[in-house]
N, C-alpha and C positions, 0 to 999 in steps of 0.2 A: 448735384449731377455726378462729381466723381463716387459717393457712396453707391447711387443705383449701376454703374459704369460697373465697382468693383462685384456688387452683386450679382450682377450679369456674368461677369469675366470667371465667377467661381463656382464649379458642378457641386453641389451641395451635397448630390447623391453618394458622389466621389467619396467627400470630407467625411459626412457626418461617424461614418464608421470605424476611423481615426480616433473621434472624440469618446466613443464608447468604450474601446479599448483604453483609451491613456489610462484610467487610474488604474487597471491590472499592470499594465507596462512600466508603469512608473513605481508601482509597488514593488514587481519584481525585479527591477533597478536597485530599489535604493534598500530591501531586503534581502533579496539574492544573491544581484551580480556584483554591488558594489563590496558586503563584507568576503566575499570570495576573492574578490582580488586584492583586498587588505588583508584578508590571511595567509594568502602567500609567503607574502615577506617575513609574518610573523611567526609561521613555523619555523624560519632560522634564526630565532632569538632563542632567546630563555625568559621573555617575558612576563611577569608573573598575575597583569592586570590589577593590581595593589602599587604598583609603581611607573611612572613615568619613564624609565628609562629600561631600554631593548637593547641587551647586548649578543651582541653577533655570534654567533655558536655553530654556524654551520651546517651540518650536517649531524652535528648530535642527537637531535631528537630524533630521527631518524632510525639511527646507528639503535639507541635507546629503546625504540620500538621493536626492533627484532627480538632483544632477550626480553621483551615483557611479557610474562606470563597471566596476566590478568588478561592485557589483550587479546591474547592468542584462546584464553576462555572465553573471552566474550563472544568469539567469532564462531566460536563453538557450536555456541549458546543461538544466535544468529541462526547459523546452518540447521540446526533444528527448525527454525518457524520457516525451513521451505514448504514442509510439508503442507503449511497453511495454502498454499498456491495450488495444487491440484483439487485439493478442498473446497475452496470458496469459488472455484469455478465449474466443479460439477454441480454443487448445491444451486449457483445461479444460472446454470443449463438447464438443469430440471426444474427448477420454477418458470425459469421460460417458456419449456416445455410446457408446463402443465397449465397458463396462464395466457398461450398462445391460441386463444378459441374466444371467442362473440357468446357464450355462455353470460348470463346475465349474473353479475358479482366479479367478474375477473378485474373488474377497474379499482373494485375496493382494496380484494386482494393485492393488487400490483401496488398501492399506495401504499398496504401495511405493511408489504415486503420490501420496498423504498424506505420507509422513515426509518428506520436505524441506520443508514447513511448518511443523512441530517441530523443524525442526532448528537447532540455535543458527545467527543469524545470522554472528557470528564465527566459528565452527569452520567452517562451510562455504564461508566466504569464504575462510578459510587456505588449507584444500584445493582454491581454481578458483586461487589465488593460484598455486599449483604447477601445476594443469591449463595455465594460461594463458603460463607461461615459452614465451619465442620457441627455446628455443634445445635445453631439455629438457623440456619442459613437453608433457603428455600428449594435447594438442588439434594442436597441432601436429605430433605423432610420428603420431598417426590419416591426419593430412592428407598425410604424406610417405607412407605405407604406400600409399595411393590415388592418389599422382604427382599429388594437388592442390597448390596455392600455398597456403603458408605464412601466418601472420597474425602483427603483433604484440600484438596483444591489447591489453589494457589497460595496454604499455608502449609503447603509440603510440596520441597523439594523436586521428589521424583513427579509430582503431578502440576507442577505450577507450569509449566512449559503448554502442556497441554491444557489447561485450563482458560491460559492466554489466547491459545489458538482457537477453543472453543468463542472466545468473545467476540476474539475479531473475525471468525467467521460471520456470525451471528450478525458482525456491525456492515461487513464488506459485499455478502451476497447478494443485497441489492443492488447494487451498481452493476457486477455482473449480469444478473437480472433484467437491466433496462438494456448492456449491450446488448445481448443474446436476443433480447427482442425484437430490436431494430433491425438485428440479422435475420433473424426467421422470417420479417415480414418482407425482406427480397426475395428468400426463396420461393418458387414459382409451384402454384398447387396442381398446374398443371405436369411437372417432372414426378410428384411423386402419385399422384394419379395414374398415368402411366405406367411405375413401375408396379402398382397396383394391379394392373391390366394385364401387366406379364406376369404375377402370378407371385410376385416379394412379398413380403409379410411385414407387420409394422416394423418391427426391429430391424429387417434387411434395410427397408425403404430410410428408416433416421441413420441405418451407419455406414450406406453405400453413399445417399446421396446427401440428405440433410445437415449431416455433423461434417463431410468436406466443404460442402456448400460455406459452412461458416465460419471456416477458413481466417479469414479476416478477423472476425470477433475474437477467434482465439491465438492472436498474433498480437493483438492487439491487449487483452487482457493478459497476456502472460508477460508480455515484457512491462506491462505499469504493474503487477503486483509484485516481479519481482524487484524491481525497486524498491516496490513498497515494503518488501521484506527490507530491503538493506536499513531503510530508513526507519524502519518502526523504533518509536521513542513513547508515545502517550501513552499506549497500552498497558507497555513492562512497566514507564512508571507509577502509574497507577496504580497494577495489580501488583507491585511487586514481591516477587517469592522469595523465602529464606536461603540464606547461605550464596546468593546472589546467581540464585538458580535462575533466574529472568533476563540479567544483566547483558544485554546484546552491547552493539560498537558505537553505536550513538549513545547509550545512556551512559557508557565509560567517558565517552567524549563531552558530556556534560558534565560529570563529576569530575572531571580529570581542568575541564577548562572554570567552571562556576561554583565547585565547591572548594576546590585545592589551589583553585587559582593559576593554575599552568595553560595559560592559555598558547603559549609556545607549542607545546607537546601536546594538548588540545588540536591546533591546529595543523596539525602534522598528522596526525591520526585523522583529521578529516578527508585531506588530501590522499593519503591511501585509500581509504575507502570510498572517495569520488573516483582516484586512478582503476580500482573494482570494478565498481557501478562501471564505466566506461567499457571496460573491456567487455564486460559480461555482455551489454547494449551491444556490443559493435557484432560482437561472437552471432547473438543472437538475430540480429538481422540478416548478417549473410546468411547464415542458416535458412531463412526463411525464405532468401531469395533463392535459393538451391534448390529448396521443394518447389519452386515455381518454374522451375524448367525444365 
């Protein structure tokens, strides 16, 4: 009696959605939140993750960060893969674009232009790994078949930046792709029919009203990709270029805390560039709320 009592007593509908969620939540707990707040403390050691004992330093690592010059290259190095952010969101506008019609094949296309966002980061990087060879390597053989000039890709210096940028387009466009979609199918066909009828021409009608209308989609995708800038790690190390032409602030931050063992100064360097990330978030939402009034 008290079992059917308690099943009565409890909205199932309420709960079950709780239980869906937990193992994300509790993954992001015990991954995320929890070594974020044992790194705190551990930036003011000199820790070296080879020994048991964390002696107090203060504010050294810190101090120590500012005359780093490695760092200050890697952030460099960073600052370049903005570029990827205007990139990978026109490429997955214009497939939206062009993917947004009842044309019989667009469901295929939309799936082929999806699976490189499912696709393991490291398998696909193997395979540009081979694409990208100077010498046998499948981007280059395209380039001679066309009597183009050659590239070293990401086994040269000046072009390995770009080469990265080229992948992770390639890997990201989809996901922009599926927002932009979702956006276009709020807009109304009846607005730009309309502007049809007064007399706008295609290009008036997507940049008067279409590309404001989606608004949203692109507030939304610029502030997760540039994250995704700050945070990019799999890529550079994957592909990585010579002379440590790749090297952004997270891959310093894994060499500096898992190869060298500085997990102190590791985590010290993380927390600057979390205190980044943060501002830059904060910067960019008010912003976005200004255009809205």
């Amino acid at each position: 009696m008290e079992n059917k009592s308690l099943r009565k007593g409890i909205n199932w509908m309420k709960v079950a959605p709780y239980f869906f969620i937990a193992p994300a939540v509790i993954y992001i707990i015990c991954v995320t939140i929890i070594p974020m707040i044992m790194a705190l403390p551990i930036s003011f050691t000199n820790w070296s993750a080879l020994s048991p004992r964390k002696k107090f330093v203060g504010l050294a690592n810190y101090k120590t960060l500012i005359h780093d010059k490695d760092f200050w290259s890697s952030m460099l190095v960073m600052a370049k893969f903005f570029i990827y952010v205007p990139l990978v969101m026109a490429a997955g506008l214009g497939a939206a674009l062009l993917l947004n019609t009842k044309t019989p094949g667009t469901k295929f296309f939309r799936v082929l232009f999806y699976a490189p966002v499912i696709t393991s980061t490291v398998a696909a990087a193997i395979l540009f790994e081979w694409f990208f060879q100077p010498t046998y390597g499948l981007f280059n053989a395209i380039l001679k078949f066309f009597h183009l000039p050659v590239s070293g890709w990401i086994y040269d210096a000046k072009s390995a930046v770009g080469s990265v940028i080229f992948f992770k387009v390639w890997k990201g466009f989809g996901a922009c792709m599926l927002i932009y979609l979702a956006g276009l199918q709020d807009v109304g066909g009846e607005i730009k029919e309309a502007s049809y009828v007064d007399g706008a021409s295609s290009w008036q009608s997507f940049w008067h009203i279409t590309f404001p209308l989606l608004k949203p989609s692109h507030t939304y995708l610029l502030l997760t990709n540039i994250i995704g800038v700050f945070m990019i790690f799999q890529e550079t190390y994957m592909l990585e270029g010579p002379l440590n032409s790749t090297r952004t602030v997270v891959n310093y931050i894994y060499e500096k805390g898992f190869e060298s063992f500085k997990m102190g100064y590791a985590s010290a360097m993380s927390f600057v560039l979390f205190l980044i990330i943060m501002v830059v978030t904060i910067i960019q939402q008010r912003a976005s709320k200004l255009d809205l009034t």
